[in-house]
N, C-alpha and C positions, 0 to 999 in steps of 0.2 A: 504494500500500500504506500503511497505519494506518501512522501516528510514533508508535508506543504513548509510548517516553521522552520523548517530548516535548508529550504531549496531558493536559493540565492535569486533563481526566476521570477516567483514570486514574493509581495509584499502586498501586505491586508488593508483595504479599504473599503469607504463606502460605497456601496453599487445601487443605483434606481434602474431598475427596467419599465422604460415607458412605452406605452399602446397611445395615437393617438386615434380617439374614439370619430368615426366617420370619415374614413380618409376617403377612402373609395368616392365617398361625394364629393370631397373638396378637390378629387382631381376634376371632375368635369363641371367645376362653380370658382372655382380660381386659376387665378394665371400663374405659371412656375415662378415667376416672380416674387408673387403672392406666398404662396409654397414654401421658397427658399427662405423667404423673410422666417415666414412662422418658426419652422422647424430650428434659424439658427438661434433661436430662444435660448435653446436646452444646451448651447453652449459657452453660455454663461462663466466666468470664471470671477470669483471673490480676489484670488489671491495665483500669483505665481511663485515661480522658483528664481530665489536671488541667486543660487550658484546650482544651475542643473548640475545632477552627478553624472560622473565620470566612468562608475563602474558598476557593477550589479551590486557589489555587496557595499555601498556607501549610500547612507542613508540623506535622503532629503532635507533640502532645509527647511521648508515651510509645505505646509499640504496646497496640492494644486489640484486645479479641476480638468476632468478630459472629458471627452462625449464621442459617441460613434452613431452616427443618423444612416439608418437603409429603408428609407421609404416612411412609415407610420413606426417602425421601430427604431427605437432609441435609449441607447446604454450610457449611463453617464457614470462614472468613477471619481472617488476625491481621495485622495491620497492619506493615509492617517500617521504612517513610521517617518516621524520628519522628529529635525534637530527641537525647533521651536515649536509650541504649544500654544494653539491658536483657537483651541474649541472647534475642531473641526464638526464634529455633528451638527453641535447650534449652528452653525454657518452656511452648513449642507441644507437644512431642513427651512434656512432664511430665502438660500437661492431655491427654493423647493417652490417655497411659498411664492416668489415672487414669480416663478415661472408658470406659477398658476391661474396668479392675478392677469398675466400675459395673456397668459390664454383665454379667460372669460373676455379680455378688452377685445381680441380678436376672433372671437364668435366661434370657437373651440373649446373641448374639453378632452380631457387626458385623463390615463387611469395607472397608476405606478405602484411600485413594488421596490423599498428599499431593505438588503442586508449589510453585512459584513463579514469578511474572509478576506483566502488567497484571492489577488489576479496577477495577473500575466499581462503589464501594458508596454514590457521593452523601456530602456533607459530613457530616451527622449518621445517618451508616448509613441515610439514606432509602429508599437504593438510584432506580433497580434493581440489582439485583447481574448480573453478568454481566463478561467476557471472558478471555481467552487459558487463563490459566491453570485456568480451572473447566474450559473443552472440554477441555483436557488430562489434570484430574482425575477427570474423569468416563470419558473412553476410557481410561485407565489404570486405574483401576477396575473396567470390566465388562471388561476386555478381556486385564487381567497377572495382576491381583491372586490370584484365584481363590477362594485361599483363605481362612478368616474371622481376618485380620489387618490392620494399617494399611502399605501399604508406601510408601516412601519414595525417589520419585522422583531416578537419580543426579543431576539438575540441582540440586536443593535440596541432596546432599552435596557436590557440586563448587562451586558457587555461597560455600556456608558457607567451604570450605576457602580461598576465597580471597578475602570481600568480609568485612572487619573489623566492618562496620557489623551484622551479622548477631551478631558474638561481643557478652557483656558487655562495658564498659567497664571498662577495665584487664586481660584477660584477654587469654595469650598463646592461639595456636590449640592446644598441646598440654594448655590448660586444656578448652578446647573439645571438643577431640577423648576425652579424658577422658570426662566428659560422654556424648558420643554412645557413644563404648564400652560404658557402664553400660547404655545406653536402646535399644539398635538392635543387630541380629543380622542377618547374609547368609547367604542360602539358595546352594542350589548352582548356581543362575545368575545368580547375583552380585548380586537383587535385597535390599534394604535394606527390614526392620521394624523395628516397635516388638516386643520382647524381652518381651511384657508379667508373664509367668511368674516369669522370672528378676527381671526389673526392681522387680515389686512387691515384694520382701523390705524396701528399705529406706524403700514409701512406705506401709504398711501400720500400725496402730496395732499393740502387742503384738508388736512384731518379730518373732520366730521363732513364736510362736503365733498371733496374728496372718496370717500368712503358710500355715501348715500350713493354719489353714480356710479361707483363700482358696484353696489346691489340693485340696482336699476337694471345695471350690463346682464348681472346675473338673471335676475328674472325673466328679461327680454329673453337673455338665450335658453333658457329652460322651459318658459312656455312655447316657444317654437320647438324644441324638441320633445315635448308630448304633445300639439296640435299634428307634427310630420311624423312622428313614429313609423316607420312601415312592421312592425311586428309588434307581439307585446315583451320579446326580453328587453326589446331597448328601449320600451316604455317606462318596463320596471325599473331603469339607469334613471332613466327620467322622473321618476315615482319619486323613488330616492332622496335626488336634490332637488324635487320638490318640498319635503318635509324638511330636509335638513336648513333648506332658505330660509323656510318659514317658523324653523325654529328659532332660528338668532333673530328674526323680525319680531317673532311674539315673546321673545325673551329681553328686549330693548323695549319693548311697550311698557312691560311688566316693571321695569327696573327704571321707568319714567317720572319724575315729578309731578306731581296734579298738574295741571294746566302747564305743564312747559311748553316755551316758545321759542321760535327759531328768531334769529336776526332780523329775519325779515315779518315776523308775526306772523309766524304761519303756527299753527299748533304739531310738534311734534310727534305727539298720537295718530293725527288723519296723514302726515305724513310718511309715518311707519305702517300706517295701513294699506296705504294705497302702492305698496313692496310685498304685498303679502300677493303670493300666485293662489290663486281662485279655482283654475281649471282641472 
């Protein structure tokens, strides 16, 4: 059996395996242009390498991000065995979230699958890309996930809670866990997402304004995608993040002021109501 920890080829990172949900349509309703734009989203990078290595067995200075796009699929890797301690999870699950908010502005949804393991990406991301923890990402993906969200494998929250190398530098784990509370929500079988609804309020420009037309975006694209459904599984996707919308909308009602008012004297209440999806 593979010594993964001890095979110089590989080094353990975090892996997302993304599906984007209706590709098939968006080739014959956008232009490659169009296309190209979307997808290079997911290549996002937070952070590079001050001094790329030189050799297999010389460790990184800083964690960096890579991605490999073939069509609707999409692997993306963030390096964790680096000199300097930067929180890479929290960081991962930041460009997570924002790659999501992306996607709702641009009338798309995604559905992903993050672990952690060996891969295999070659010293200067050459690649090829390949091991443990993709096959993991990818059957947890078509296989848990279901719905159009990022879910978050418990090895990667177990893992965090106990390997420091994982937290910022200088950060206690109740700093950490902080953090993940803001960015991640559990469904009722205990599996772990990215929160991306709630979560964007505070990554959004215009904060509270800002944020209302991001659930607007959402809505918009949610009720088209249960009026056009052509079956009922992808209704059921639809179902979904219908409730899930209308969860943080009737949970902001709920945690409203009596009569709170906007800037402009509009009542908060009819405003959060009129984001609630109906159909």
């Amino acid at each position: 059996m593979t010594d993964f920890e001890n095979d110089p080829d590989y080094e353990e990172c975090l892996v997302t395996f993304f599906d984007v949900l209706g590709f098939r349509n968006l080739l014959h309703t956008r232009s490659g242009a169009e296309i190209r734009h979307l997808l290079s989203m997911f290549r996002r990078v937070s952070e590079g390498d001050a001094t790329p290595p030189t050799r297999s067995d010389e460790m990184r200075m800083i964690s960096e991000v890579h991605a490999e796009i073939v069509s609707d699929a999409i692997v993306r890797t963030r390096t964790i065995e680096t000199q300097y301690q930067a929180g890479p999870l929290v960081w991962e699950l930041i460009d997570l979230l924002h790659i999501q908010i992306e996607c709702v502005a641009n009338g798309i949804m995604v559905r992903g699958a993050m672990t952690i393991g060996p891969m295999h990406l070659g010293i200067d991301f050459s690649g090829p890309v390949f091991g443990p923890a993709l096959v993991q990402a990818y059957f947890m993906e078509e296989g848990e996930v279901i719905f159009p969200r990022i879910a978050i494998h418990e090895d990667v929250i177990e893992r965090h809670r106990q390997d420091q190398t994982l937290w910022r530098e200088g950060h206690s784990y109740e700093d950490e866990e902080r953090h993940l509370n803001n960015l991640l929500r559990q469904d009722e079988s205990g599996l772990h997402y990215i929160d991306y609804l709630r979560a964007s309020l505070s990554e959004l420009d215009g904060e509270y304004a800002g944020w209302i037309e991001f659930l607007g975006r959402h809505k918009t694209l949610v009720e088209s995608g249960l009026a056009d459904s052509p079956n009922a599984t992808v209704r059921r996707k639809y179902s979904w993040l219908k409730n899930y919308h209308n969860a943080v909308i009737d949970e902001n009602i709920a945690n409203l002021e009596p009569g709170a008012m906007t800037e402009d004297g509009d009542p908060w209440e009819a405003l959060f109501r009129g984001l609630r999806i109906e159909a």
